[in-house]
C-alpha positions in Angstrom: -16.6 11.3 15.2 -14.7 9.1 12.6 -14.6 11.5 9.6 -13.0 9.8 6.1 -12.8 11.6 2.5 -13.6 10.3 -0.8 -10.0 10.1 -1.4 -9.6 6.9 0.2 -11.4 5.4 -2.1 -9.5 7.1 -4.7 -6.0 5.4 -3.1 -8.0 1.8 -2.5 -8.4 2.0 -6.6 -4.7 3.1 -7.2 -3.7 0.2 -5.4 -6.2 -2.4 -7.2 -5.3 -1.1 -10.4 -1.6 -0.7 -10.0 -0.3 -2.8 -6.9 1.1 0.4 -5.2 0.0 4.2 -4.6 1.4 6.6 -8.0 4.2 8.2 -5.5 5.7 4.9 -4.5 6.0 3.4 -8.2 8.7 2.7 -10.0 10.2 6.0 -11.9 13.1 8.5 -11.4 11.6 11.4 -9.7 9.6 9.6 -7.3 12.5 7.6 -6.6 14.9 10.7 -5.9 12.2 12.7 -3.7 11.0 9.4 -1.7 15.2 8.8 -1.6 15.3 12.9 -0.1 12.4 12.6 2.4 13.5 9.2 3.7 16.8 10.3 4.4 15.8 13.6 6.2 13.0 11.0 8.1 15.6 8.7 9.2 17.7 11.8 10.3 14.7 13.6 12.6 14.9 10.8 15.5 17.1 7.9 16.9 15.1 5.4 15.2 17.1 2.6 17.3 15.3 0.3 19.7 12.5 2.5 18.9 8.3 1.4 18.5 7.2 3.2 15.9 3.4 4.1 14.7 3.4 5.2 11.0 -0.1 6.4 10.8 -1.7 6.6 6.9 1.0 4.4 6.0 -0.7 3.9 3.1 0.4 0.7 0.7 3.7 0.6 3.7 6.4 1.4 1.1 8.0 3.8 3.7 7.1 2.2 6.9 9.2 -0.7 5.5 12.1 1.3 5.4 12.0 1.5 9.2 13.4 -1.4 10.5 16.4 -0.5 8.3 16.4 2.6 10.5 16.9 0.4 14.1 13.8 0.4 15.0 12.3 -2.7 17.2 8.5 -2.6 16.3 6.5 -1.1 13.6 2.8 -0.7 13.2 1.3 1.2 10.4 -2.2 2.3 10.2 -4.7 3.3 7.3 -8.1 3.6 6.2 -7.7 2.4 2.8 -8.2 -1.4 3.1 -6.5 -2.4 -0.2 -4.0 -0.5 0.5 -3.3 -2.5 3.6 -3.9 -5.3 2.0 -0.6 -4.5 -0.4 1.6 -3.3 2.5 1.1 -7.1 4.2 2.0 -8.6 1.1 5.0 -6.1 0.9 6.1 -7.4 4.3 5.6 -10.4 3.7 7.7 -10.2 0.4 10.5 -8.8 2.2 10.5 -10.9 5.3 9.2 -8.1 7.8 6.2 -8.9 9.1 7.6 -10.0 12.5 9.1 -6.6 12.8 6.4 -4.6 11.0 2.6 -5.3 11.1 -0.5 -3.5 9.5 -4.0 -2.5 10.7 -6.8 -0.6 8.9 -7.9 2.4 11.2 -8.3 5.9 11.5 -6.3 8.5 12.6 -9.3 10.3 14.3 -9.6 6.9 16.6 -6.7 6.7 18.0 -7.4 7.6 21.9 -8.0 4.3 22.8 -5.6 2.6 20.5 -2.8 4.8 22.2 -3.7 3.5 25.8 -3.7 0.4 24.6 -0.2 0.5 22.8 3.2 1.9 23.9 4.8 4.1 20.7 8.0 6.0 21.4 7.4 8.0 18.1 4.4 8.3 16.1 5.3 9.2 12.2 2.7 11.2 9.7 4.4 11.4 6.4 2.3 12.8 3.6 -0.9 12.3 5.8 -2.3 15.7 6.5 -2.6 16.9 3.6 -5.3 14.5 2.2 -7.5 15.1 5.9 -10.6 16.4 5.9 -9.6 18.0 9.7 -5.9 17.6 10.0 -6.0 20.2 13.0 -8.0 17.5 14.4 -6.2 14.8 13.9 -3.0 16.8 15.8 -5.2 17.4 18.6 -6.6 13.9 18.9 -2.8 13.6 19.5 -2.8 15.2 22.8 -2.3 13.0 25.2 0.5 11.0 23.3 3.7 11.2 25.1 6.3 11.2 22.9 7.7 12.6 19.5 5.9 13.1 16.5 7.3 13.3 12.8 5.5 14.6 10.5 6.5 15.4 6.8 4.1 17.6 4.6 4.2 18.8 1.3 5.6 23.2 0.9 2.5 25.3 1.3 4.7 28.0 0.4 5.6 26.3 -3.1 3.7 28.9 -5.6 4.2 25.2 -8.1 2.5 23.4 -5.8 -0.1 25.4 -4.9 -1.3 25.6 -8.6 -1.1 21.5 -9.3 -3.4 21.3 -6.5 -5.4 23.6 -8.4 -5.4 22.1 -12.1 -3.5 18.9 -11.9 -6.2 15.7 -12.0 -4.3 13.8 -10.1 -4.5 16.6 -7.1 -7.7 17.4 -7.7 -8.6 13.5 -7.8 -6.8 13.0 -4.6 -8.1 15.9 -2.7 -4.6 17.5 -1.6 -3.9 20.4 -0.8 -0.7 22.1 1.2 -0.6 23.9 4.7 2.4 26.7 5.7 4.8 25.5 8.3 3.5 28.5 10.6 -0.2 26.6 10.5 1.6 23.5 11.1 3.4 24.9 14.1 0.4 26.3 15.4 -1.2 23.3 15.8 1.1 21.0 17.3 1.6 23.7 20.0 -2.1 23.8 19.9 -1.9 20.5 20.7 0.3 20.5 23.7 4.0 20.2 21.9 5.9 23.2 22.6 9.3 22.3 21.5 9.3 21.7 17.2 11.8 21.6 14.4 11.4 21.9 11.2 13.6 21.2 8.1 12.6 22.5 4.4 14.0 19.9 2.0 13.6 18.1 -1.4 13.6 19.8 -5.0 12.1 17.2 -6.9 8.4 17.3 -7.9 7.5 12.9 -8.3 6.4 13.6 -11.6 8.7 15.2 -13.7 10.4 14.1 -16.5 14.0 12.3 -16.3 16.1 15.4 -17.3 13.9 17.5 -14.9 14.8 15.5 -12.2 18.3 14.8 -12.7 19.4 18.5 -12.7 17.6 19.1 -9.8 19.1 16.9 -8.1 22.0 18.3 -8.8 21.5 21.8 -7.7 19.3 20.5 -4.6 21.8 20.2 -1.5 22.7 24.0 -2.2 19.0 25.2 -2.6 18.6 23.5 0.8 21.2 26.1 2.2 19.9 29.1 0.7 17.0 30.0 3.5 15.3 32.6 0.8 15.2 30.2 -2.0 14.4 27.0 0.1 11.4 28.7 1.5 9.7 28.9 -1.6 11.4 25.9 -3.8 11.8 23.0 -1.9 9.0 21.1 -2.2 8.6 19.1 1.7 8.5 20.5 5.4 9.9 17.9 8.0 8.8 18.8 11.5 9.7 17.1 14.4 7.5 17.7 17.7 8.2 16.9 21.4 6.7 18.0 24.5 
């Protein structure tokens, strides 16, 4: 059964109020930590030659970045109509859309769509977090036979954990953060045994300026130290194959 929160009505209203979702705009920390989490995406998977499914691609400021990566196709896929309504006109803009197109849909539909399509990689960046069933949406994943990249927010991160709890714009958005053990658990539970995973980015998107820049700083050897990565770093990048 299709299942959809209220939170995509929340992102549909970001986009008609400000042209883009809050994490893609314009301002120094979202820049840096988009900057860190592309660079660690581009990094999981030869992107080259590659058709690609970026699934809650939301207003398709990072599915963009894909043909920059090598690959040959690009589909994204949302439920938030206005927000594919902005990625077109993105692609558009940049003189993509015959390389990437977008479709409204939902990531709990997919069988069908997945017979109907070939993907060599299927890419969930940011997604799972905002699902009302996101064990269900890995499983509904099952019979896809390929790789999977998904990037999702620390669920270790004791920071994290308390925006979700007091910050409006968490609470407005419905996030909330998973462990990489529960992660783990339920790609295997869906039938892909062999997973990676990376812990990167120190930069929260909305901190000040001066915030962000020492971070940034101090951010490729906090992504060395296993202890203090663990608990600091503020993404998980897992990469699945069976």
């Amino acid at each position: 059964m299709t299942q959809v929160k209220k939170n995509v009505a929340q992102f549909d209203e970001d986009v008609r109020n400000t042209g883009s979702y809050r994490y893609t705009t314009d301002r120094l920390s979202s820049n840096l930590a988009n900057a860190r989490i592309s660079d660690a995406v581009a990094a999981a998977l030869p992107f080259a030659g590659k058709r690609v499914l970026d699934l809650g691609c939301g207003d398709g400021s990072y599915t963009l970045e894909f043909p920059g990566f090598g690959a040959a196709e690009v589909v994204g896929v949302d439920p938030a109509a206005a927000a594919i309504e902005a990625a077109q006109a993105k692609a558009a803009r940049y003189g993509l859309q015959d390389k990437v197109r977008f479709e409204v849909g939902n990531i709990y539909d997919m069988a069908s769509y997945l017979q109907q399509h070939h993907f060599d990689c299927i890419v969930l960046r940011g997604v799972l977090h905002h699902l009302p069933d996101p064990a269900l949406a890995i499983a509904a994943l099952r019979d896809f036979r390929g790789s999977i990249v998904i990037v999702e927010p620390n669920g270790l991160n004791p920071v994290l954990k308390l925006l979700e709890r007091y910050s409006t714009y968490h609470v407005e958005h419905e996030e909330r953060s998973f462990t990489p053990t529960l992660i783990r658990r339920w790609l295997r539970d869906a039938g892909f045994p062999r997973i990676s995973t990376r812990i990167i980015n120190l930069v929260p998107f909305f901190c000040p300026d001066a915030a962000a820049k020492a971070l940034r700083a101090i951010e490729p050897l906090v992504e060395r130290l296993p202890g203090a990565r663990q608990f600091a770093c503020g993404q998980n990048v897992f990469v699945a194959t069976r």
